[in-house]
Each structure stands twice: as structure tokens, then as C-alpha cells.
PyMOL CGO cylinders between C-alpha atoms (Angstrom):
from pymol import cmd
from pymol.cgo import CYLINDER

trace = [
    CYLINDER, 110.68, 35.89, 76.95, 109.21, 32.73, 75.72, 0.3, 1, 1, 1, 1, 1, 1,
    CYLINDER, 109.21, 32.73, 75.72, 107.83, 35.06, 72.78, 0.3, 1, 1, 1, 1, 1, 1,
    CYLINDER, 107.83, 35.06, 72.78, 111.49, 35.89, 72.11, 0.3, 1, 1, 1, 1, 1, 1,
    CYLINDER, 111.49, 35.89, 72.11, 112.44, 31.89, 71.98, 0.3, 1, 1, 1, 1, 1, 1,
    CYLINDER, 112.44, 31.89, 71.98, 109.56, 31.25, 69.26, 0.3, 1, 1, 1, 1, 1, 1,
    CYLINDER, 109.56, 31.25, 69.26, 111.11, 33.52, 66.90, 0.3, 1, 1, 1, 1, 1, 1,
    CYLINDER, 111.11, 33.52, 66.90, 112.88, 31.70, 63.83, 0.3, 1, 1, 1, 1, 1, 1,
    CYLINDER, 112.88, 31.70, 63.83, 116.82, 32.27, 64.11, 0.3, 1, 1, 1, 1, 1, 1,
    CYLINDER, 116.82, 32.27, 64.11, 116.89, 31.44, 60.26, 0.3, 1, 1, 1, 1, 1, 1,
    CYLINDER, 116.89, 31.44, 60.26, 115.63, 34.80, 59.69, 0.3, 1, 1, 1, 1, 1, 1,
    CYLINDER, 115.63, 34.80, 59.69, 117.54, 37.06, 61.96, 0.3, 1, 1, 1, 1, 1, 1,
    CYLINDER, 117.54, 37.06, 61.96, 120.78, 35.45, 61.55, 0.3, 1, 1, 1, 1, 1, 1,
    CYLINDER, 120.78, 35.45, 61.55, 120.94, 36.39, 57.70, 0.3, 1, 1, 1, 1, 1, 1,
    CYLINDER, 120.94, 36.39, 57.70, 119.63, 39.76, 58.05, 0.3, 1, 1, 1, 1, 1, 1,
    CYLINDER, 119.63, 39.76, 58.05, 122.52, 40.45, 60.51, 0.3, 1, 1, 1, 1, 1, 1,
    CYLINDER, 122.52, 40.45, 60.51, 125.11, 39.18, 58.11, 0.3, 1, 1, 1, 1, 1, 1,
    CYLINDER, 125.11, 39.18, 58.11, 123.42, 41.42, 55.79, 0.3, 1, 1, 1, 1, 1, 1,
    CYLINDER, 123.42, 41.42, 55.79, 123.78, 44.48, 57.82, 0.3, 1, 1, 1, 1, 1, 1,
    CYLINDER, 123.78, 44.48, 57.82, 126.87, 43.76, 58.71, 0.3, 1, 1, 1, 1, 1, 1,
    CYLINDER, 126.87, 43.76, 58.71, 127.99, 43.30, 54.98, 0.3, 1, 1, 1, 1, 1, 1,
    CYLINDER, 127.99, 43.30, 54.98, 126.35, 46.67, 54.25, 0.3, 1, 1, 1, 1, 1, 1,
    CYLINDER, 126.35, 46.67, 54.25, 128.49, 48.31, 57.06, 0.3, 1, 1, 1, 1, 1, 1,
    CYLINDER, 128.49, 48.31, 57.06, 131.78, 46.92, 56.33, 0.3, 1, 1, 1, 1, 1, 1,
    CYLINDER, 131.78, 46.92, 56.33, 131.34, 47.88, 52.25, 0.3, 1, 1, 1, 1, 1, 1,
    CYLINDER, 131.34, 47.88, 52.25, 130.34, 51.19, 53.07, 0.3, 1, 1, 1, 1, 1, 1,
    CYLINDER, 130.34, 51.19, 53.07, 132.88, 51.44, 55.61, 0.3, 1, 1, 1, 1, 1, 1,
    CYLINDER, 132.88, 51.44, 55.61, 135.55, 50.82, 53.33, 0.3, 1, 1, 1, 1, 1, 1,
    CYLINDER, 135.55, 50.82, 53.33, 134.00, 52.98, 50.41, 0.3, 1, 1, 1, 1, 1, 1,
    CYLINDER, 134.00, 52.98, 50.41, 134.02, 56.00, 52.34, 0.3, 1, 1, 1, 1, 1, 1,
    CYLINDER, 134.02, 56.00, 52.34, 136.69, 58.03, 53.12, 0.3, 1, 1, 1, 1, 1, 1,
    CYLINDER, 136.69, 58.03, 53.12, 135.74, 59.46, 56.33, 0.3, 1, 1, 1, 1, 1, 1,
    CYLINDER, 135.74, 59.46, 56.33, 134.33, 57.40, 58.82, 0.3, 1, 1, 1, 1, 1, 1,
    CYLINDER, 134.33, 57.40, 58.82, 130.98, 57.99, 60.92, 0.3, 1, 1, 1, 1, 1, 1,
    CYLINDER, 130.98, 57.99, 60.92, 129.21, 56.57, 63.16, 0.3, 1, 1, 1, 1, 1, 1,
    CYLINDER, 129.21, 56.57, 63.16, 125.92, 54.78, 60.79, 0.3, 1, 1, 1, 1, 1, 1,
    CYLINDER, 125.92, 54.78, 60.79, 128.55, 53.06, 59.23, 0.3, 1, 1, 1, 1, 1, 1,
    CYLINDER, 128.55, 53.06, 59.23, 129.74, 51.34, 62.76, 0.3, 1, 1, 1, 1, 1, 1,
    CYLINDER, 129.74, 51.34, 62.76, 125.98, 51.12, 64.12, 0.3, 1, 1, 1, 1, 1, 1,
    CYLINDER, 125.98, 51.12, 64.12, 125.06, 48.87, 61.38, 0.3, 1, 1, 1, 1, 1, 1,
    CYLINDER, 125.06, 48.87, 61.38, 128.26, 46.95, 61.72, 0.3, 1, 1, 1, 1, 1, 1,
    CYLINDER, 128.26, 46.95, 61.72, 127.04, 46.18, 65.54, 0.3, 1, 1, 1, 1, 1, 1,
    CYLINDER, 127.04, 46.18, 65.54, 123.41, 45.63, 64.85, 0.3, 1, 1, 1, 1, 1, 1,
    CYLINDER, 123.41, 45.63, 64.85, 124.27, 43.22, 62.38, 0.3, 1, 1, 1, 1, 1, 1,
    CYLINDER, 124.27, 43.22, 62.38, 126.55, 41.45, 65.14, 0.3, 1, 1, 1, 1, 1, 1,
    CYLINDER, 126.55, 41.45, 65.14, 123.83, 41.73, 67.35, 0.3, 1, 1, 1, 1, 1, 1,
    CYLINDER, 123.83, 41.73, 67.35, 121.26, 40.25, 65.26, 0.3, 1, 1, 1, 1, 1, 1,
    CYLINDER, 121.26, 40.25, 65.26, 123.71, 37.21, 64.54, 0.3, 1, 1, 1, 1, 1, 1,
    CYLINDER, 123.71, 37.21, 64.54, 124.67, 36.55, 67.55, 0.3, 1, 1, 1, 1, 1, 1,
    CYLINDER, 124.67, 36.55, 67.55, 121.00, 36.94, 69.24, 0.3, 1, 1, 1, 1, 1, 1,
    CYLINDER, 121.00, 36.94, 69.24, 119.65, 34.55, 66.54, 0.3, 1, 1, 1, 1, 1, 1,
    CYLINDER, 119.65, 34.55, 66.54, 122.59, 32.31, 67.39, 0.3, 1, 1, 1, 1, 1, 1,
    CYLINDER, 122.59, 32.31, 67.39, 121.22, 32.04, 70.98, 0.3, 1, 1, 1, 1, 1, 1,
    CYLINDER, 121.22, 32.04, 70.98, 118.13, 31.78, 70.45, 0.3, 1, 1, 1, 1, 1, 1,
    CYLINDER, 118.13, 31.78, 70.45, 118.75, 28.64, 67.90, 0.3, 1, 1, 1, 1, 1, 1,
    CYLINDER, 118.75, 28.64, 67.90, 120.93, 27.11, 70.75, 0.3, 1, 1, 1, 1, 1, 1,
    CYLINDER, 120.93, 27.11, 70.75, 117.96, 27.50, 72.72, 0.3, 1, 1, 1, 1, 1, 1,
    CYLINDER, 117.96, 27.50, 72.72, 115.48, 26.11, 70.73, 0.3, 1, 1, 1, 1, 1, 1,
    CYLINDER, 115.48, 26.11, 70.73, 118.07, 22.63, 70.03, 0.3, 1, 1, 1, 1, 1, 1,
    CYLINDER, 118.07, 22.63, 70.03, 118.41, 21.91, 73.77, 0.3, 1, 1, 1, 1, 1, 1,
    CYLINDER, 118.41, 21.91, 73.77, 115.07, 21.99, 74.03, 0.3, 1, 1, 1, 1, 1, 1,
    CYLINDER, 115.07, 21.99, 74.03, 114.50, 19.56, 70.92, 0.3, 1, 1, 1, 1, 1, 1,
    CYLINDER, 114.50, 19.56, 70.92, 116.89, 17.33, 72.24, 0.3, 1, 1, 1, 1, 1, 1,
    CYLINDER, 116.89, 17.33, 72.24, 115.82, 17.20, 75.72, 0.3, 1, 1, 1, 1, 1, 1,
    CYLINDER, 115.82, 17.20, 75.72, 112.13, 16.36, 74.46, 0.3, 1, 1, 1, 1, 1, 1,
    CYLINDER, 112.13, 16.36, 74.46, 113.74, 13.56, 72.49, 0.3, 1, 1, 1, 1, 1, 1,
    CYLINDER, 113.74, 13.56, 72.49, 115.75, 12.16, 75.52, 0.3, 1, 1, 1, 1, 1, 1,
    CYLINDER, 115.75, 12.16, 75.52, 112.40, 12.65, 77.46, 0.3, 1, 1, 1, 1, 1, 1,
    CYLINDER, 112.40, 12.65, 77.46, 110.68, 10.44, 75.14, 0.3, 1, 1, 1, 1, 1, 1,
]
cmd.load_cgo(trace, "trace")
């Protein structure tokens, strides 16, 4: 866990609006839908939202060290 709080969210967060950019384009070049086109849609979301967390994370803990001090 604390590995997964270490991780930079300025890197997954852009690669998630990336995917999910990929997704929707396809998605809406296509004709017929499938479901790669959705998948990458949701991992994108995922990404974004995990890196999202995981920056929320790392603030509080800025901030309380900063109170602390």
C-alpha cells in the first residue's frame, strides 16, 4: 500500500486522459461498437481517478507535516 502512495499521480492521471481520449475517438469512428473500445474508456477513468486519490493522499499528508511543524 504505502508503495502504491509513492507513485507520482502526475503520470497516471495523463495517461488515463489519454486512454480515455483514444476510446472515445475510436468509439465514435467506428460504426459498430465493441467492447476494446469501452475497456479503454474505463481504464482511462480508472487511471484518473486512482491518480486523483492517490494525489489527495499525498496533500493531506504534506499539509499535516506542515501543521505538525
Amino acid at each position: 500500500m504505502k508503495k502504491i502512495l509513492e507513485l507520482n499521480p502526475n503520470i497516471s492521471i495523463p495517461i488515463g486522459f489519454i486512454f480515455m481520449g483514444i476510446g472515445g475517438f475510436w468509439m465514435s469512428d467506428s460504426e459498430e461498437k465493441n467492447i476494446i473500445q469501452l475497456g479503454l474508456i474505463v481504464l482511462g477513468g480508472s487511471l484518473a481517478f486512482i491518480g486523483a486519490v492517490i494525489g489527495l493522499v499525498q496533500n493531506r499528508k504534506i499539509i499535516k507535516k506542515s501543521k505538525d511543524q
